[in-house]
N, C-alpha and C positions, 0 to 999 in steps of 0.2 A: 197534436203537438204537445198539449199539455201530457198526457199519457206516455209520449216517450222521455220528456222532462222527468217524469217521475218514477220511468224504470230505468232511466240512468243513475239517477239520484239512490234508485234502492240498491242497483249495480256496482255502485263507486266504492263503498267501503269492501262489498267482495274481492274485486279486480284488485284493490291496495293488497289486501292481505293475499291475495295468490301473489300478487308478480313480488311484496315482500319475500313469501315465502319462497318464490322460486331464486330469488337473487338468492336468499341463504342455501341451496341446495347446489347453486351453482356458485359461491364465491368462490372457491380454488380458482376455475376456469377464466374468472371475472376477474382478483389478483393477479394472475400470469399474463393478464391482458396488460392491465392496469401497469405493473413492470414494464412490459415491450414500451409504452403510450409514453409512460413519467422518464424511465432511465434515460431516452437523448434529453429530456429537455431538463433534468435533473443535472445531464453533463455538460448543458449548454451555460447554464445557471447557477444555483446552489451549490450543487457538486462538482462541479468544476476542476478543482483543483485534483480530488482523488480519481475522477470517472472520464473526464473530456480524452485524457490519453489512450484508453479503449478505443476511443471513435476516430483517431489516426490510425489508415489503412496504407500502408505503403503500398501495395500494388493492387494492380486491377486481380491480382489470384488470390489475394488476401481477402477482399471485398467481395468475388465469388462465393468464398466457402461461408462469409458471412450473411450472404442471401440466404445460402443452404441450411444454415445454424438456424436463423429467423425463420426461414420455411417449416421447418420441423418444431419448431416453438410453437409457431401458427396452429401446423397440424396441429400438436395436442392437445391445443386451447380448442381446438373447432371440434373435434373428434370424440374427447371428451363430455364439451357442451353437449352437443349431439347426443350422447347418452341418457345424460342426465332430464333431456327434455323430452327426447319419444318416451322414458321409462319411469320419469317422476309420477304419473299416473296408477303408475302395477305397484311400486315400493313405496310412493308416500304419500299415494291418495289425494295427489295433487293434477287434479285433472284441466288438461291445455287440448284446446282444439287443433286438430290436423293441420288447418290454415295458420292459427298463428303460429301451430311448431314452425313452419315453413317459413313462417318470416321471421321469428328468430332466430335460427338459422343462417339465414340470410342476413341480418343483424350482424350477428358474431364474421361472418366472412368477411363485413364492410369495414368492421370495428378493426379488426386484423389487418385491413389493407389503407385502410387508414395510418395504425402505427407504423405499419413496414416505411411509407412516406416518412413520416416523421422522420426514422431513423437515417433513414436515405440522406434528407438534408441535413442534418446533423454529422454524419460523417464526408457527406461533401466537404461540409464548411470546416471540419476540425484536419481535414487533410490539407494537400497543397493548395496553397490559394488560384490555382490555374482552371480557368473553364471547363478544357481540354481534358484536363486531369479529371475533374468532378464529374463529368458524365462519363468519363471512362469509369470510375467509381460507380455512378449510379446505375452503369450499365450490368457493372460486374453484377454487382449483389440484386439486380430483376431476374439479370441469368439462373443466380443459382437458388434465388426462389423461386423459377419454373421449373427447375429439376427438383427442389424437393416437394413441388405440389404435385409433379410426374410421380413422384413417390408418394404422394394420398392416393394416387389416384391407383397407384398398384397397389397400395393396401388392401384397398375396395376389390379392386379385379380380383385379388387373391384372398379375399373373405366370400365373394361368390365362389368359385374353385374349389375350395376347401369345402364348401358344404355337398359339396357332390364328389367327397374323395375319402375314403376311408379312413383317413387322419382325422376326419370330425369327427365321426365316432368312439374313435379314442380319446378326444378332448371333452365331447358328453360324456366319455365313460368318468372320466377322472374329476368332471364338476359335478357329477353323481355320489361320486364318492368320497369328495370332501364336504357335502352336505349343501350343494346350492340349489339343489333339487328341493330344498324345502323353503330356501331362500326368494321372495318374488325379486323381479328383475333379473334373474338371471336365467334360470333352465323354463319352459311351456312346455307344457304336452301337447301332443300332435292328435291322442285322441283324449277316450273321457276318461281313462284308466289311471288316473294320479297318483295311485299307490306303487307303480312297478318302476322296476329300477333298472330295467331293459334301456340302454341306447338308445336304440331305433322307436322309443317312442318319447322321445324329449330331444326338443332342438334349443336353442340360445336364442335369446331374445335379439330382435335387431339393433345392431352396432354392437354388439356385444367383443363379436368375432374380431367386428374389423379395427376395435378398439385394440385386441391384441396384436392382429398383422400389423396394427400400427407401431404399435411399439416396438414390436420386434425388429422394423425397421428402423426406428429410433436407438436401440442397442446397438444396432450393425452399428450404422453412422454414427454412431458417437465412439466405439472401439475401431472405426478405421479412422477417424479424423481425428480424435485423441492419439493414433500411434506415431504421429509427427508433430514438430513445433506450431501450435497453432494462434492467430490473432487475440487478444484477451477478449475482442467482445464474441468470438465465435462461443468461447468459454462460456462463457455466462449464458448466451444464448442455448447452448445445449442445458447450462445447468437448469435454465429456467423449464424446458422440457421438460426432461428426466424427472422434475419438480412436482411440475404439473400431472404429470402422468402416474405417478404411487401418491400423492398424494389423495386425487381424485378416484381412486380403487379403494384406497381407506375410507373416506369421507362417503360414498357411495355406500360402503357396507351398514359402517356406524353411524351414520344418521339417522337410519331406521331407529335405531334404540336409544337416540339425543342423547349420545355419545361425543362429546366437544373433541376432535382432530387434535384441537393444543395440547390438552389432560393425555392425548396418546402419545404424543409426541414428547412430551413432556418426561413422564414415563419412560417412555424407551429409551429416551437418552441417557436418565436417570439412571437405569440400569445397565445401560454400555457402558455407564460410567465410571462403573464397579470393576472394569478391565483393567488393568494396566497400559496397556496396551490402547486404551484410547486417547492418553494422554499423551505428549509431544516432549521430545527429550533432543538436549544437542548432546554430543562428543565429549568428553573429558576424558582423561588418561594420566596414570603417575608418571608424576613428575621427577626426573633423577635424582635430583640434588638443588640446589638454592644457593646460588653468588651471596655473599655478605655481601662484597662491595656493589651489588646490585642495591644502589638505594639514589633518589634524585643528587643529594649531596656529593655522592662520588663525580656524578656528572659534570655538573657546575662546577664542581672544585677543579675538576680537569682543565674543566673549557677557560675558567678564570684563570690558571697555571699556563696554558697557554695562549695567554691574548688573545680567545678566539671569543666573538661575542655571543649572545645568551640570548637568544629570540625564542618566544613561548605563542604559541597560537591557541587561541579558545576559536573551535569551530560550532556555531549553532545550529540545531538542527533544522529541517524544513524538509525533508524528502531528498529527490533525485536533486532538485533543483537546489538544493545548498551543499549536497557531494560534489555537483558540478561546479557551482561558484566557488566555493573552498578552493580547489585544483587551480581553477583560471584564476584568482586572483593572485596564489604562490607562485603560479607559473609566470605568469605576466610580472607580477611585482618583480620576482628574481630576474627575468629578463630587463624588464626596466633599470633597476640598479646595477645590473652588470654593464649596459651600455653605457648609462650616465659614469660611470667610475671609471671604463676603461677597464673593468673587468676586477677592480681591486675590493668590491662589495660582491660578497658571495651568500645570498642569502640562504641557500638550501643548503650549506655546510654550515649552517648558523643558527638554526632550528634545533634547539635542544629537546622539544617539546612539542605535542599536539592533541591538546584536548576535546576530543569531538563526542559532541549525542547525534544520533539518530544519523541525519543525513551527513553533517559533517563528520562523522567519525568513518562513516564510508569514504568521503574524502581522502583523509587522512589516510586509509588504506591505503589508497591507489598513489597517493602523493608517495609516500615511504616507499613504497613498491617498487620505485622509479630507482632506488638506490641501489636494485639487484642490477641494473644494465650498467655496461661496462662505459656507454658515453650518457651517463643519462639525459636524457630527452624528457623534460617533464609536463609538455603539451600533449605525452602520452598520457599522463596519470586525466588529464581532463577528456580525452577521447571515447577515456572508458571508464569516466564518472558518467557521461552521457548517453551509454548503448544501453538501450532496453531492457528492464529486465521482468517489465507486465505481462509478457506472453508465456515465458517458461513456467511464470509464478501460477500465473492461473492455469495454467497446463497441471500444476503439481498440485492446486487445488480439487479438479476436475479429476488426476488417476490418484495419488496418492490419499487427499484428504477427505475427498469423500466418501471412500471404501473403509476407510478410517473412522470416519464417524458411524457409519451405517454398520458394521461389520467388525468391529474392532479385531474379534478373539481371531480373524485371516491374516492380521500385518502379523507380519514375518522378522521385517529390519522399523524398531521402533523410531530409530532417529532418521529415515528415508519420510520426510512429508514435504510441502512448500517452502518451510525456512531453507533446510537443505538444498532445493534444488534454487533457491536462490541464491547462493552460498555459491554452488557450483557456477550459477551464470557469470557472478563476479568474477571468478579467477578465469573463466574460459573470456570472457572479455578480453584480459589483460596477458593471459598465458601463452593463448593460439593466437596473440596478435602482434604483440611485443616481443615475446620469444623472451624473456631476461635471463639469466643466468639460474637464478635461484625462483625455481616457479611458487607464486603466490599460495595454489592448491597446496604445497607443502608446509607455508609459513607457521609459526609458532610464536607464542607470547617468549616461551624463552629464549628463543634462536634472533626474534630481533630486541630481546633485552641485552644479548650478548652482544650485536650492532651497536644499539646505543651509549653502552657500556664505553667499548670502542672509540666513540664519536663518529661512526660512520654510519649513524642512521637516525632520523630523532626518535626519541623516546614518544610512545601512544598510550591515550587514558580513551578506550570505551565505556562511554558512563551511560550505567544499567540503571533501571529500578528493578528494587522486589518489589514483589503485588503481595503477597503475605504480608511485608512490616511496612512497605512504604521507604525503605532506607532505600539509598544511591548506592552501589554497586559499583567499582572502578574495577576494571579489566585494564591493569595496566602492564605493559612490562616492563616498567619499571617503577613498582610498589614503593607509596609512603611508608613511614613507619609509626608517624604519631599521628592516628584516623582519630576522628571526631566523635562524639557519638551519633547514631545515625545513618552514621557515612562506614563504610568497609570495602575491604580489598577482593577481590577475587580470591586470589596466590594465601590469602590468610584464613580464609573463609575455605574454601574448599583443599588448600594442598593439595592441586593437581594443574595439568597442563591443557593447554585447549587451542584451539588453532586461529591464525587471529581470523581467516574470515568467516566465523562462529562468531568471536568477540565484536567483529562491527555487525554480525546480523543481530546479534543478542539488543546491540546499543539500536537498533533501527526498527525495532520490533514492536511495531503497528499490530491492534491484536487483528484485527480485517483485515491485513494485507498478508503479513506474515503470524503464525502460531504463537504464545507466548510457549517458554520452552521450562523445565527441570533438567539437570545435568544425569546422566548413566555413567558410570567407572568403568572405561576398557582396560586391562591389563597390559597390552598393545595400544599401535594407530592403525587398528581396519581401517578399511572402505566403509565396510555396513555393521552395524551391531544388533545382537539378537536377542541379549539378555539386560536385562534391567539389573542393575545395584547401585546401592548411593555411593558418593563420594565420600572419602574420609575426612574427616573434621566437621561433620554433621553439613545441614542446610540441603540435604537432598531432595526434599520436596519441596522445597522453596522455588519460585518461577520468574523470570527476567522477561521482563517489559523495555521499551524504549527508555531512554534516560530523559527524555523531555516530561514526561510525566514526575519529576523531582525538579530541573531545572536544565533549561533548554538554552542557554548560553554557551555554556563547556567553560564559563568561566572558574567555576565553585573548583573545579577538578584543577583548573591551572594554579588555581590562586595558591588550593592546597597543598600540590606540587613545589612550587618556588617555594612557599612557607616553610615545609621540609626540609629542602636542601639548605637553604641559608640557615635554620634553624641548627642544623648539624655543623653547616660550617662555622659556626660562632660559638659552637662548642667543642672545647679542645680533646674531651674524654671521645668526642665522634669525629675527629677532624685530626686522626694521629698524621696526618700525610703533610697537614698545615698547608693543605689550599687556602689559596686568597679568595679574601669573599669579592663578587661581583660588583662594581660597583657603578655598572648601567645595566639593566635590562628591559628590553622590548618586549611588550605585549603586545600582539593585535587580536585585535578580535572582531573575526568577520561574521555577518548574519548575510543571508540569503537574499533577505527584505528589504523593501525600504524603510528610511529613518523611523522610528514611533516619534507620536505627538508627543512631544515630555517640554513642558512649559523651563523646567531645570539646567533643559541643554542646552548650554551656552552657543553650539553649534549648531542646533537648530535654526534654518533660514526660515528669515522673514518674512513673515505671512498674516495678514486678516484672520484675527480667529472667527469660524463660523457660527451664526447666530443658533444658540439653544434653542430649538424647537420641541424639547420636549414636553414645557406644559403645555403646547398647542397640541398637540396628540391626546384622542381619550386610550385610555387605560382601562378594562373592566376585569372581569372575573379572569380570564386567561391568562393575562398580562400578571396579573397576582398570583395566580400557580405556577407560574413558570418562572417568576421575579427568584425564587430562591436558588435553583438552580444556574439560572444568567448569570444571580450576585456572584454564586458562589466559583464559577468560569471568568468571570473578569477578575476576580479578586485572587484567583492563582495564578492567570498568568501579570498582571501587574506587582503582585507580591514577590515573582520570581525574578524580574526585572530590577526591582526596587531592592531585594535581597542583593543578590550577585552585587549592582553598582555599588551599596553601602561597604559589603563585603571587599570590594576593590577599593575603596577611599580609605577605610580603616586599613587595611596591609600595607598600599603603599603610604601613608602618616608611620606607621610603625615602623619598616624598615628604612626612613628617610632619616631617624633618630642614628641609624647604624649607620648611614651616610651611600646606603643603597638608593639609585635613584631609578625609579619604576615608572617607565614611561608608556603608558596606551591608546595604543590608535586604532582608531572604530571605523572596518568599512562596513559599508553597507551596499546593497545591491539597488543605487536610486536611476533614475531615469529622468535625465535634468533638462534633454531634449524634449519639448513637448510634441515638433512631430512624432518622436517615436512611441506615443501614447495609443493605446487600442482607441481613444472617444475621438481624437483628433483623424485617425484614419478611419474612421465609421462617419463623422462630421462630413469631412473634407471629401470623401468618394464620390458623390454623386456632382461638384463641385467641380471633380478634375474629370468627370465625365463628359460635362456642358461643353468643358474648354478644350475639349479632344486629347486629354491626356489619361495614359492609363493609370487605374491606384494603384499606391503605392501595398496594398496586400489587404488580406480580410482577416476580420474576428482576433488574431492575436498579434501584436507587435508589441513589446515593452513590456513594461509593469503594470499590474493593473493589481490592488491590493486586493486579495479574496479570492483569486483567480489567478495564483502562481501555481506551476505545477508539482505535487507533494507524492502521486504515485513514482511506480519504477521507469517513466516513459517521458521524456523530451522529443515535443514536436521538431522538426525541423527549424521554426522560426525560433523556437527560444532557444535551438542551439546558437543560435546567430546570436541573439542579445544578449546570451551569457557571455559572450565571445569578444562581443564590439563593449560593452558599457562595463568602466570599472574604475570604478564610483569612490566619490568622496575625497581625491586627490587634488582637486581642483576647485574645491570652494571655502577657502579661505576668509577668514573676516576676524574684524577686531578682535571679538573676543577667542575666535577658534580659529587659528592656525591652521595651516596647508598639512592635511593627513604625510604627504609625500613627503615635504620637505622634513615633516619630525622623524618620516623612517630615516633620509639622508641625512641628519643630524645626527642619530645616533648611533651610525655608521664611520660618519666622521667623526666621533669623538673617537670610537671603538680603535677607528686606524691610527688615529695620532696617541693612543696610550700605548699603541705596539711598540 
């Protein structure tokens, strides 16, 4: 006893340092796992808001192709491993017994069939909440990981075949002759003669072969299933293959000479970088000519000239889910005051203005858009703030921007990547569905400046950041004229034309979801462009980001808006027409969210503040390295908050001196019913089970902060609660007034000064 105590003991630190060393020979393998294992519960969790919309499968043929992605991920995790473990012995002297190959192996299959489960329940539960539905889900995606394990298994079949087929020899001839004949792990000799460079006496080491038949297979399938619209998590799933698979061919070679993968990677991007061509460009085009009287003042002036009222929207960004809220709540509000008035409140001919970032300025697209149909219907602009746009996106990541990074000097059409083809899903949402007169794909900054101009369309502010200065970016069409410093125009910045659904991709531009972009000069409006040149008036390598990254309100952009125009109208040398200055105007401003904590708002309900537990928490080393980055993420988005609202209390003080009265109403997206809470229907289920009632649904109902959805994808359920809940009209209290009744006040004034 004692003697095997003590050749365990001399054992133990060898056994550390092999299987250390073999985890680092196998981490590629062990990563790609590690991804399949963490991304459901990443979507379940933490990531939620960006990733959970992946794991919504609408049909059981969706979930299919989604076994088949995972299957082929599997495979290259297993296939892979596999190499690395019969051949770590020949190339890095890291010698594994036969048996344990064989159980690690067997390891890696359990480990893979393991995650496949994970993912299973994971998009069970993110799809319809129905039984019936989820196992038709789970059924799909076992299916079509038997077909792609069918497909290991012909790998195999067709790695034995090929060594008794004349095309091996011509694959020995050509690893002969790129030098793997001197490389271990790859080519053996059949006899003792190691010098000759004869075929037929060198074969491949095992797995070698069927590492390739693997792949090859994984090429097909990823160029047939990529040649149609496919699910965003088949996407990733493939990506994570393809991943795994050049990955583990590099790391495999250069290990041998403690060559670090990152330092190549690193590298090589470094110098595709030196392309043109790897970098990401939207559309721009000269512009003919420039309205004077295009400027907000003309507007106003108008709208004031003819008693029509002066409603400005600040839309805040949040993804899909504040495109969507934006839409529902102008649709609904307008429907609401048209009923209540008998029709004499018309709030979409009242909308002089729409300042959106990110999500709301998609909004805002689709809302305006509504004013090409000849009876507008504006429960259309929310139909198609709602439809999908995850699956084309990562479709366009998967053909266009991966050959893009890998490959740059082969694109062809610079400005054809993901933003584009998300670009394109917007207007096909609303073009092939809607039908309107004047199709969205067409639209321009200055064709709907000439609408607004008009007053037959409101005026739109897409507000960008630069990533070079950090300044705000306004895409509007209809340009201030006295910018701030910091703050600039598009139309003054570039002197050129651009199409608006560019302009809300520019303002919605997630650097993960969509590309950040630089502008290209067409002389024309192609389709595709081939050549790169900057725009005139310089800023051509400048790059646009999201506008939430400056400030994610949209108010900075409205405030500066109205400031403009009144600013002009109260000046007679800008004001030769002698419009009357306005002397109500409506603000609203809607956020996606619910209310923030803010101790200040008066409107804030009544609640127990909750007990500081933070010096009951230890704190140690981690907690202090990461404390400056937290500080410095709380401290922008509270500073942006805290800006915009001071920013709106000084305007409106200033302009109430002119006897301008600026009135703003704040919804917000809250959820006042507590059944319709995700904890109450997770609480309550097993409660209405006892009593024989069915629940009322799983995993998403209502708000749940941290966990609203910010990809291009709305489950079904929260199309519902954007639908049903539209918030902040009805809570009223001493010190803050009924949101509703101040929009029908200052509706009623509007009418009785006609």
């Amino acid at each position: 006893m004692m003697e095997r105590i003590k050749n365990a003991l001399a054992e133990g630190p060898r056994a550390a340092a092999s299987t250390i060393h073999y985890l680092y020979l196998a981490r590629i393998p062990f990563l790609g796992w590690l991804t399949l294992f963490v991304l459901p519960l990443f979507a379940r969790w933490v990531g939620r808001p960006l990733v959970l919309g992946a794991y919504d499968l609408t049909s059981g043929g969706e979930a299919f192709f989604v076994g088949i992605a995972y299957g082929l991920a599997g495979g290259s995790i297993y296939f892979t491993a596999h190499v690395i473990t019969n051949l770590c012995s020949k190339r890095f002297r890291l010698v594994i017994d036969p048996i344990v190959q064989s159980r690690i192996d067997k390891g890696w299959a359990g480990a893979i069939i393991v995650a496949f489960f994970v993912n299973i329940l994971v998009a069970a539960a993110a799809s319809k909440p129905i039984h019936s539905y989820s196992g038709q889900i789970a059924g799909a995606m076992v299916l079509g990981m038997l077909i792609a394990f069918a497909g290991a298994l012909a790998a195999r079949e067709i790695s034995f075949r090929l060594a008794k087929n004349p095309t091996y020899r011509g694959l020995v001839w050509l690893g002969i002759k790129i030098g793997l004949r001197k490389q271990k792990g790859y080519l053996r000799p059949v006899s003792a003669d190691v010098e000759t460079d004869n075929p037929a006496k060198w074969e491949y080491e095992d797995g070698q072969i069927r590492a390739v038949c693997y792949t090859f297979i994984v090429i097909v399938a990823y160029c047939v299933i990529t040649g149609k619209q496919v699910a965003p998590l088949v996407a990733l799933m493939l990506l994570v293959s393809l991943w795994v698979l050049v990955l583990v061919g590099v790391t495999f070679f250069w290990d041998r000479y403690r060559l670090p993968v990152l330092l190549i990677l690193v590298v090589y991007f470094w110098l595709a970088g030196f392309s043109l061509k790897a970098d990401h460009y939207y559309r721009v085009w000269t512009r003919l000519r420039f309205d004077p009287e295009l400027t907000p003042g003309e507007i106003v002036g108008r709208a004031a000239k003819e008693h029509r009222p002066v409603v400005v929207v600040a839309a805040a960004g949040g993804g899909i889910q504040s495109a969507a809220w934006t839409t529902s709540v102008l649709d609904q509000l307008g429907r609401r005051l048209k009923a209540d008035s008998g029709g004499a409140y018309d709030l979409p001919r009242s909308i002089r203005l729409i300042s959106g970032v990110s999500g709301g300025s998609v909004g805002g697209m689709f809302y305006a858009e509504n004013f090409n149909e000849a009876q507008p219907d504006f429960s259309h602009s929310f139909q198609a703030a709602c439809s999908s746009a995850l699956g084309p996106t990562t479709r366009g990541l998967l053909r266009q921007d991966l050959w893009r990074a890998l490959m740059p000097f082969l694109v062809t059409d610079i400005c054809n990547d993901r933003g584009r083809v998300l670009e394109r899903q917007w207007c096909k949402s609303f073009d092939n569905k809607f039908k309107p007169t004047a199709k969205l794909a067409e639209a321009t900054l200055s064709a709907w400046g000439a609408d607004a101009l008009l007053l037959k369309r409101p005026a739109l502010i897409f507000n960008s950041t630069i990533v070079e200065t950090g300044q705000r970016l306004a895409i509007s069409t209809v340009p201030i004229t006295h910018g701030l410093i910091g703050e600039t125009e598009f139309t003054q910045r570039y002197c050129a034309e651009i199409s608006i659904s560019t302009a809300a991709r520019l303002s919605a531009t997630f650097p993960f979801v969509t590309p950040t972009g630089r502008p290209t000069m067409l002389s024309t409006n192609p389709s595709a462009c081939s050549t790169e040149s900057p725009p005139p008036c310089g800023g051509g390598d400048q790059h646009l980001v999201d506008g939430g990254y400056y400030e994610n309100s949209g108010l900075v952009g409205a405030i500066e808006w109205i400031d403009d125009a009144l600013t002009d109208l109260t000046n007679p040398a800008k004001n030769p027409k002698q419009y009357p200055l306005p002397r109500d105007i409506l603000l609203l401003a809607i956020d996606a969210f619910e209310r923030p904590t803010d101790p200040e708002d008066p409107c804030q309900p009544t609640q127990t503040a909750p007990a500081d537990k933070s010096a009951e928490v230890a704190h140690g080393v981690i907690y202090n390295l990461a404390s400056p980055l937290h500080a410095v993420m709380n401290v922008r988005g509270t500073g942006q908050k805290s800006f915009a609202r001071r920013l709106l209390r000084m305007f409106q003080a200033r302009w109430a001196w002119q006897g301008v009265n600026i009135r703003d109403v704040k919804i917000f997206f809250e959820v006042e019913d507590p059944a319709n809470r995700e904890e109450h229907v997770q609480t309550n289920q097993k409660t209405q089970a006892l009593v024989g009632k069915k629940p009322a649904g799983r995993f998403y109902i209502g708000v749940d902060p941290g966990k609203e959805p910010l990809s291009w994808h709305l489950r079904p359920r929260e199309i519902e609660e954007l639908k049903k809940q539209w918030v902040g009209f009805n809570t009223a209290s001493e010190n803050c007034p009924d949101n509703y009744q101040a929009i029908l006040d200052f509706f009623k004034t509007e009418l009785a000064n006609q």
